[in-house]
BAVO-984884 format. One record per residue: x, y, z of N, C-alpha, C, O in turn; residue in three letters. Coordinates in nm, 4 decimals. Atoms other than C-alpha are relative to their C-alpha. Example, Ala and Ser with C-alpha at 12.3 -4.5 7.8 and 13.67 -1.06 7.14 Angstrom:
2
+----------+----------+----------+----------+----------+----------+----------+----------+----------+----------+----------+----------+-----+
|      n_x |      n_y |      n_z |     ca_x |     ca_y |     ca_z |      c_x |      c_y |      c_z |      o_x |      o_y |      o_z |   r |
+----------+----------+----------+----------+----------+----------+----------+----------+----------+----------+----------+----------+-----+
|   0.0890 |  -0.1190 |   0.0000 |   1.2300 |  -0.4500 |   0.7800 |   0.0900 |   0.1200 |   0.0000 |   0.1936 |   0.1181 |   0.0665 | ALA |
|  -0.0820 |  -0.1190 |  -0.0060 |   1.3670 |  -0.1060 |   0.7140 |  -0.0770 |   0.1090 |   0.0730 |  -0.0261 |   0.2198 |   0.0899 | SER |
+----------+----------+----------+----------+----------+----------+----------+----------+----------+----------+----------+----------+-----+
END
This chain:
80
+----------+----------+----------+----------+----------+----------+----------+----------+----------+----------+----------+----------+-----+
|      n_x |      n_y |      n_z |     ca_x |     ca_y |     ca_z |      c_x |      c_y |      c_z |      o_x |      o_y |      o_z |   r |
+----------+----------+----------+----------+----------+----------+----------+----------+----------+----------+----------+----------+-----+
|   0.1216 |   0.0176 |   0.0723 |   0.9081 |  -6.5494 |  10.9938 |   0.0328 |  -0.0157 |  -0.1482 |   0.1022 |   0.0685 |  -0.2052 | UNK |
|  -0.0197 |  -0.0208 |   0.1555 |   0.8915 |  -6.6951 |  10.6012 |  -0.0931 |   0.0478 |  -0.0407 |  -0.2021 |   0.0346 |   0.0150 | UNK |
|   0.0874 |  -0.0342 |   0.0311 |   0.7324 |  -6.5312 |  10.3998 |  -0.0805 |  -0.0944 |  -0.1339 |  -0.0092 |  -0.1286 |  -0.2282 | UNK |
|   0.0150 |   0.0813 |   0.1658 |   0.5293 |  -6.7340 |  10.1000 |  -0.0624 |   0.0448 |  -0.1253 |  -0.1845 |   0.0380 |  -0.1392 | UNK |
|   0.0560 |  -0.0590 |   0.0962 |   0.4837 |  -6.5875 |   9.7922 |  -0.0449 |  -0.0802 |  -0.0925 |   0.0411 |  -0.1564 |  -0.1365 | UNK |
|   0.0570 |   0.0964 |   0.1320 |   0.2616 |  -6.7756 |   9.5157 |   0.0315 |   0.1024 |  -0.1250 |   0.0176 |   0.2243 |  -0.1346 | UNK |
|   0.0102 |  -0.0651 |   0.1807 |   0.3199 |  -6.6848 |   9.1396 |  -0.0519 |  -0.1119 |  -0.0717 |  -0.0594 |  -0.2300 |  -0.0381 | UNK |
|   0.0709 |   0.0087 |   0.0879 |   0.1632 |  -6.7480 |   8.8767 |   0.0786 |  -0.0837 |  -0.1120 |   0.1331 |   0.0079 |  -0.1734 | UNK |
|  -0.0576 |   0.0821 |   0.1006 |   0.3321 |  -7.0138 |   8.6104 |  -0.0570 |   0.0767 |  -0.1426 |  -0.1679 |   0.0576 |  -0.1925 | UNK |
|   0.0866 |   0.0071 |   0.0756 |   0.3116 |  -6.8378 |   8.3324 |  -0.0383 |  -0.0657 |  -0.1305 |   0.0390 |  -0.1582 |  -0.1556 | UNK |
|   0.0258 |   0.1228 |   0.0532 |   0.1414 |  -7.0068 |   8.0450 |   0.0713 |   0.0210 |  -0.1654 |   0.0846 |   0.1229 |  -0.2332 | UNK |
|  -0.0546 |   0.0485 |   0.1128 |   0.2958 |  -7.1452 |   7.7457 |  -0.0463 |   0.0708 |  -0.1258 |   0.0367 |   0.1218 |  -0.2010 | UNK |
|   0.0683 |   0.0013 |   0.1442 |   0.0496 |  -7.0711 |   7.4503 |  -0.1128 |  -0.0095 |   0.0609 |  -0.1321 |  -0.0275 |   0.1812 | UNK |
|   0.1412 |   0.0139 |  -0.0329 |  -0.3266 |  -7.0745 |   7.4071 |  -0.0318 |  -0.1628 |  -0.0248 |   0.0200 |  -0.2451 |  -0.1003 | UNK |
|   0.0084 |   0.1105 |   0.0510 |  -0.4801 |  -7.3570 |   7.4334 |  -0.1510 |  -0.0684 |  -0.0532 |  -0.2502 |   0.0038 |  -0.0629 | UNK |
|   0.1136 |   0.0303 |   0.1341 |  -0.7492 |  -7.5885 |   7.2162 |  -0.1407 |   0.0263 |   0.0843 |  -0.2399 |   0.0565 |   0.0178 | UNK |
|   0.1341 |  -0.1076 |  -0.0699 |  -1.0353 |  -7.4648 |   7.5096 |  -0.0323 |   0.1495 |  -0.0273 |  -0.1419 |   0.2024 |  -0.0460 | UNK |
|   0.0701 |  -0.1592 |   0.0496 |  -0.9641 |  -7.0807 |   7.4364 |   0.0088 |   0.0365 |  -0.1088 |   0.0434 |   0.1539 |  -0.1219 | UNK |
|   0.0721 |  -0.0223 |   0.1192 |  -1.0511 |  -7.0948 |   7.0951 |  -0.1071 |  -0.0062 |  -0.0433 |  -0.1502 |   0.0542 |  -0.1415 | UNK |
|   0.1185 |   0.0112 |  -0.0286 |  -1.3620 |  -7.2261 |   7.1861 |  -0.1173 |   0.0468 |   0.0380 |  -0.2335 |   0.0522 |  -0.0024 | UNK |
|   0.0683 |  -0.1172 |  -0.0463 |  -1.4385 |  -7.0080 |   7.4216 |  -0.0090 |   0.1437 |  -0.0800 |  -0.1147 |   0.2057 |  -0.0915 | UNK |
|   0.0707 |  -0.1354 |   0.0306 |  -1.3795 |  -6.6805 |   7.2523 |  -0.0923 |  -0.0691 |  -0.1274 |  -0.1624 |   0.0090 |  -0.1916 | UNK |
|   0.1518 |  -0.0266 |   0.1674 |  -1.6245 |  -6.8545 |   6.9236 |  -0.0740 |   0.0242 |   0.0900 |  -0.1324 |   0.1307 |   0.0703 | UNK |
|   0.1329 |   0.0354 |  -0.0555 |  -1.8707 |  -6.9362 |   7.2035 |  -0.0497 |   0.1722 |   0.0521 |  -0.1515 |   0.2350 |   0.0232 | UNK |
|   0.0045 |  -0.1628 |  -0.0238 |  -1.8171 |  -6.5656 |   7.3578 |  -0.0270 |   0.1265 |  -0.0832 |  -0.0683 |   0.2356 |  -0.0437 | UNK |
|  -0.0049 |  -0.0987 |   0.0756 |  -1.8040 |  -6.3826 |   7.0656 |  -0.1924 |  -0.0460 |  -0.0966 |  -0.2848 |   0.0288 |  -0.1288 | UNK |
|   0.1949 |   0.0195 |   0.0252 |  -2.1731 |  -6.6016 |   6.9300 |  -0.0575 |   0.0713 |   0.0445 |  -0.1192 |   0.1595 |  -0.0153 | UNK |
|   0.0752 |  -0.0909 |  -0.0878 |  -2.3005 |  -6.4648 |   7.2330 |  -0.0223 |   0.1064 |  -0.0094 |  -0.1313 |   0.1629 |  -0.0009 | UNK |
|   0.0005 |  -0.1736 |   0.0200 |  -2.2119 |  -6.1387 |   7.1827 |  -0.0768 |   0.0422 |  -0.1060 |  -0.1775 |   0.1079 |  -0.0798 | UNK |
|   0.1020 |   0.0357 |   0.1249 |  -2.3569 |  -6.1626 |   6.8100 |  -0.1607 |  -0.0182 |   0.0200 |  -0.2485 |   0.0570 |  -0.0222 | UNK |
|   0.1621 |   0.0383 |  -0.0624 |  -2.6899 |  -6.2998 |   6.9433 |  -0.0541 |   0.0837 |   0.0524 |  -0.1637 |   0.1008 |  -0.0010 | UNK |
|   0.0023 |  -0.0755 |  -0.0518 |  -2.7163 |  -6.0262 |   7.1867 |  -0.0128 |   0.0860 |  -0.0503 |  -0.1043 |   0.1540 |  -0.0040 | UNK |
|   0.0029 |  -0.0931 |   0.0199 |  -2.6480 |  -5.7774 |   6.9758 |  -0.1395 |   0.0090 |  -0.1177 |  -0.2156 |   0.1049 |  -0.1305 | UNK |
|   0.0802 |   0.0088 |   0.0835 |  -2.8710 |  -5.9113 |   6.6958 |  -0.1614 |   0.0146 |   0.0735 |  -0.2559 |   0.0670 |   0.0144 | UNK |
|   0.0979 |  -0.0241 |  -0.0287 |  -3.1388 |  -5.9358 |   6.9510 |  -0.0710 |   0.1267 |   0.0639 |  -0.1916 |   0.1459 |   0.0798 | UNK |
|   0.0902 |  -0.1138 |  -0.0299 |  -3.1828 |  -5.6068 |   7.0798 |   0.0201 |   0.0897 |  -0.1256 |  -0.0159 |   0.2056 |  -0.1049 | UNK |
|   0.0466 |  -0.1020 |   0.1231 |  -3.1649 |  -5.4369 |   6.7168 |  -0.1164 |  -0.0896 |  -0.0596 |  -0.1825 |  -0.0275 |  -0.1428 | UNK |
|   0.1584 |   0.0463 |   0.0573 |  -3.4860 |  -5.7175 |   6.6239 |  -0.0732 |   0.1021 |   0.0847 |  -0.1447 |   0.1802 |   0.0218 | UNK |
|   0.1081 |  -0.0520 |  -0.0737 |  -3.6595 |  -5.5436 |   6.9813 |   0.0232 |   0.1439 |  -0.0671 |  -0.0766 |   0.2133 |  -0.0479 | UNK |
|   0.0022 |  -0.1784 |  -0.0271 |  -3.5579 |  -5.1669 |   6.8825 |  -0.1068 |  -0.0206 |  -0.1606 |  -0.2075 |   0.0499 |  -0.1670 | UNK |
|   0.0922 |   0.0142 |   0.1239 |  -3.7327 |  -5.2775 |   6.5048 |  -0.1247 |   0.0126 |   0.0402 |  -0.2074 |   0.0956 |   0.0023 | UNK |
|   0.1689 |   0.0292 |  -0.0318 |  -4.0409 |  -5.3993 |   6.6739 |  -0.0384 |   0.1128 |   0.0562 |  -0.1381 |   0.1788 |   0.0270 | UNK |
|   0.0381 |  -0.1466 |  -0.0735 |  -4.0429 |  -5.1194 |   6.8795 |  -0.0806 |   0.1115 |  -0.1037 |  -0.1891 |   0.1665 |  -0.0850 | UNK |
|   0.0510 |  -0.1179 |   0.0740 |  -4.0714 |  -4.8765 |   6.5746 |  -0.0613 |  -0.0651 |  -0.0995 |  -0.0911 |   0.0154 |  -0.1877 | UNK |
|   0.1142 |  -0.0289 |   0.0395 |  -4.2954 |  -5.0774 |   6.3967 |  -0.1498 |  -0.0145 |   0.0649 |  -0.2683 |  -0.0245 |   0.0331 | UNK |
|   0.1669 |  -0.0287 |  -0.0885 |  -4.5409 |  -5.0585 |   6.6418 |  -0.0559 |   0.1422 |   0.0706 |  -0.1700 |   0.1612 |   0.1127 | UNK |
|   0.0516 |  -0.1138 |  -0.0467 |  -4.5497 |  -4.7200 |   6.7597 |   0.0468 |   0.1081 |  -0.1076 |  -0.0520 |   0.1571 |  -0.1624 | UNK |
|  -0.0653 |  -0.0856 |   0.0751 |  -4.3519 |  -4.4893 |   6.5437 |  -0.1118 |  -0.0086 |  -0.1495 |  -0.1993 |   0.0732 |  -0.1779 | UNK |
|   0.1167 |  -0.0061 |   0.1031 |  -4.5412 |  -4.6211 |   6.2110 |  -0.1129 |   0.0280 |   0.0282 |  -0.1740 |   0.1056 |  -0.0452 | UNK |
|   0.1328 |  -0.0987 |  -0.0141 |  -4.8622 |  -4.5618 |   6.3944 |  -0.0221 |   0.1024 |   0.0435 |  -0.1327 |   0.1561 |   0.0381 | UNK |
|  -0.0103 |  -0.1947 |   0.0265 |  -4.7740 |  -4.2169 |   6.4631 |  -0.0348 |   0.0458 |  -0.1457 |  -0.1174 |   0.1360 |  -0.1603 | UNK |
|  -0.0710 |  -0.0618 |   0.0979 |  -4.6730 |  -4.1729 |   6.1019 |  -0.1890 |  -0.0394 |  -0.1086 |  -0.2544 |   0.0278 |  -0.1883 | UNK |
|   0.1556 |   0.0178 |   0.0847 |  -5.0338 |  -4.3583 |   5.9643 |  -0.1338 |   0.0610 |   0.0383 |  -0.2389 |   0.0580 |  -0.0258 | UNK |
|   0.1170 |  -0.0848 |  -0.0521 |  -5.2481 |  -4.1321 |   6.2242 |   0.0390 |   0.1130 |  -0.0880 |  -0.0505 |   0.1969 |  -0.0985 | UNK |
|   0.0234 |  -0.1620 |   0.0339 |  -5.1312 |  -3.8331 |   6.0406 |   0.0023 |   0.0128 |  -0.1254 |  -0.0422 |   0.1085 |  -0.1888 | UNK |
|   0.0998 |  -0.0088 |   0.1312 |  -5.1608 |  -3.9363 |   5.7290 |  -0.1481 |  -0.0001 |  -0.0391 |  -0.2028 |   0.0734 |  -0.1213 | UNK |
|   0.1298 |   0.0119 |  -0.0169 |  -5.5062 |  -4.0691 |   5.8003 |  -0.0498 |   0.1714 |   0.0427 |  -0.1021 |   0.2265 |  -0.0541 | UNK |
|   0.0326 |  -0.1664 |  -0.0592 |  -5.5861 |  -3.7056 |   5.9386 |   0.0349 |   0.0477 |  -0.1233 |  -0.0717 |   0.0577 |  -0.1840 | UNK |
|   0.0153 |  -0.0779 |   0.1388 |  -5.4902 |  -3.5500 |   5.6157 |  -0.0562 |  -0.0500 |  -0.1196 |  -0.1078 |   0.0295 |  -0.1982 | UNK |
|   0.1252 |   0.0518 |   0.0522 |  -5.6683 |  -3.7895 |   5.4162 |  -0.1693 |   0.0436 |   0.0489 |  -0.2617 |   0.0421 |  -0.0324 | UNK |
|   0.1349 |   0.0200 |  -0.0539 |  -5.9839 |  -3.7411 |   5.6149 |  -0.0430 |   0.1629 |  -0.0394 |  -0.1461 |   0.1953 |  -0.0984 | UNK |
|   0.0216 |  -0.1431 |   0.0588 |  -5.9593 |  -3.3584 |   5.5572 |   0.0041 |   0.0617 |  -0.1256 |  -0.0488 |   0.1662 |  -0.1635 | UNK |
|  -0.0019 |   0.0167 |   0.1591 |  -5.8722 |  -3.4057 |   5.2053 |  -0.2148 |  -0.0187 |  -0.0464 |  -0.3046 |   0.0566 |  -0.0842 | UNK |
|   0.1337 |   0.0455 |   0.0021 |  -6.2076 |  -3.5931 |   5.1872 |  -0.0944 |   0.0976 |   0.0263 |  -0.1896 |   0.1315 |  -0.0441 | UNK |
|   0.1313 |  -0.1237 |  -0.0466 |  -6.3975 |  -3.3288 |   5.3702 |  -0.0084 |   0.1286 |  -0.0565 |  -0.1150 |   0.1849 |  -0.0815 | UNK |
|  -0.0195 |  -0.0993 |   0.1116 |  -6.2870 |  -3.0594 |   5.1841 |  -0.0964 |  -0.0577 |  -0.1373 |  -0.1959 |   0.0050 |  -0.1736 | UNK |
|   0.0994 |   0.0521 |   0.1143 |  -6.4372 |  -3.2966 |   4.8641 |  -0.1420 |   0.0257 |   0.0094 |  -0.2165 |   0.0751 |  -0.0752 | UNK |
|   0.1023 |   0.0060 |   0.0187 |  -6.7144 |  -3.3311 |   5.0069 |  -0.0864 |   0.0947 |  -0.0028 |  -0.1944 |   0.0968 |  -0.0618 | UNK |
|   0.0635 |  -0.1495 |  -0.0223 |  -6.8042 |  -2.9891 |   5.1064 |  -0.0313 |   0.0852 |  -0.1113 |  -0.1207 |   0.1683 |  -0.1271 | UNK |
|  -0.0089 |  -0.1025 |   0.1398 |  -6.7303 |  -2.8418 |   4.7797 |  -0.0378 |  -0.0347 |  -0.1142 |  -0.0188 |   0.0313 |  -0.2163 | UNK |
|   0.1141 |   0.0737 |   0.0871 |  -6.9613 |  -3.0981 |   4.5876 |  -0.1008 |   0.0233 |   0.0563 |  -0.1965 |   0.0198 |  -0.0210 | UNK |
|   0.1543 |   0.0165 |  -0.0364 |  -7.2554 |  -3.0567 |   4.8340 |   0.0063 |   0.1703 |  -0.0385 |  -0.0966 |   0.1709 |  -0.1061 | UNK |
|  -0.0021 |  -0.1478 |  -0.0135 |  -7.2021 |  -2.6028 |   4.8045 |  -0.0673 |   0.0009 |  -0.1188 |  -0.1897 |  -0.0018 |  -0.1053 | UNK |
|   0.0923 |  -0.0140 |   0.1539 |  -7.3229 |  -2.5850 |   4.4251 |  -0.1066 |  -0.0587 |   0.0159 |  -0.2024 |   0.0131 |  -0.0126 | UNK |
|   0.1096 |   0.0394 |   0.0158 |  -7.5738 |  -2.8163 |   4.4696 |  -0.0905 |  -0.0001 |   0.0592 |  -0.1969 |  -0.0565 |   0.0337 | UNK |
|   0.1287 |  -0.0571 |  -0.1329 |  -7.7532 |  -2.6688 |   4.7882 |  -0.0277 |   0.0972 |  -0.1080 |  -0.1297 |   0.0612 |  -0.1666 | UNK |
|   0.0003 |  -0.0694 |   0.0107 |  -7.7196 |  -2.3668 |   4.6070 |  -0.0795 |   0.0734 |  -0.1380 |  -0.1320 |   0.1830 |  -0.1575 | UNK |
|   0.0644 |  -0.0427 |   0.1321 |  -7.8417 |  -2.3733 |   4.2551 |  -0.1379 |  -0.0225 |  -0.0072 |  -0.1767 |  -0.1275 |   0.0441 | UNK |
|   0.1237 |  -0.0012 |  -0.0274 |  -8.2090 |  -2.3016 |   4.2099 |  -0.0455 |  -0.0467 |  -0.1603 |  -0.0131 |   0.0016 |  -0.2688 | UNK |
|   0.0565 |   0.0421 |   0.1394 |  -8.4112 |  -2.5200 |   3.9495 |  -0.1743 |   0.0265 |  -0.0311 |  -0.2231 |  -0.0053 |  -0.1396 | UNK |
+----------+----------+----------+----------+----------+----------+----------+----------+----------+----------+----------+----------+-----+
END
């Protein structure tokens, strides 16, 4: 029985395709990476900032009510 072993030639140098490929591979990668740090952005300005403007709004609004309370108290109160 022969046996047949294949090998592998191996290769000379790189050649003028895999320079190509890793730009085209490494774009990709670039693109990819650029596009899920745009989605994680969008992400936080759509929920995170409106966390951050409900609770300001809420301490504005109590700000306010406090004002207003403590302009209407004297003037229920004083007798003319």
């Amino acid at each position: 029985m022969t046996e047949v072993v294949e090998t592998v030639p191996p290769r000379a140098g790189r050649t003028a395709g895999d320079g190509v490929r890793m730009l085209v591979s490494g774009l990709g990668q670039l693109l990819i990476t650029a596009g899920v740090i745009l989605l994680l952005f969008v992400g936080y300005e759509l929920w995170f900032t409106g966390i951050y403007t409900r609770q300001q709004q809420q301490t504005a609004e109590k700000a306010i009510q406090q004002t207003f309370t403590a302009a209407r108290a004297p003037a229920s109160g004083s007798s003319q």
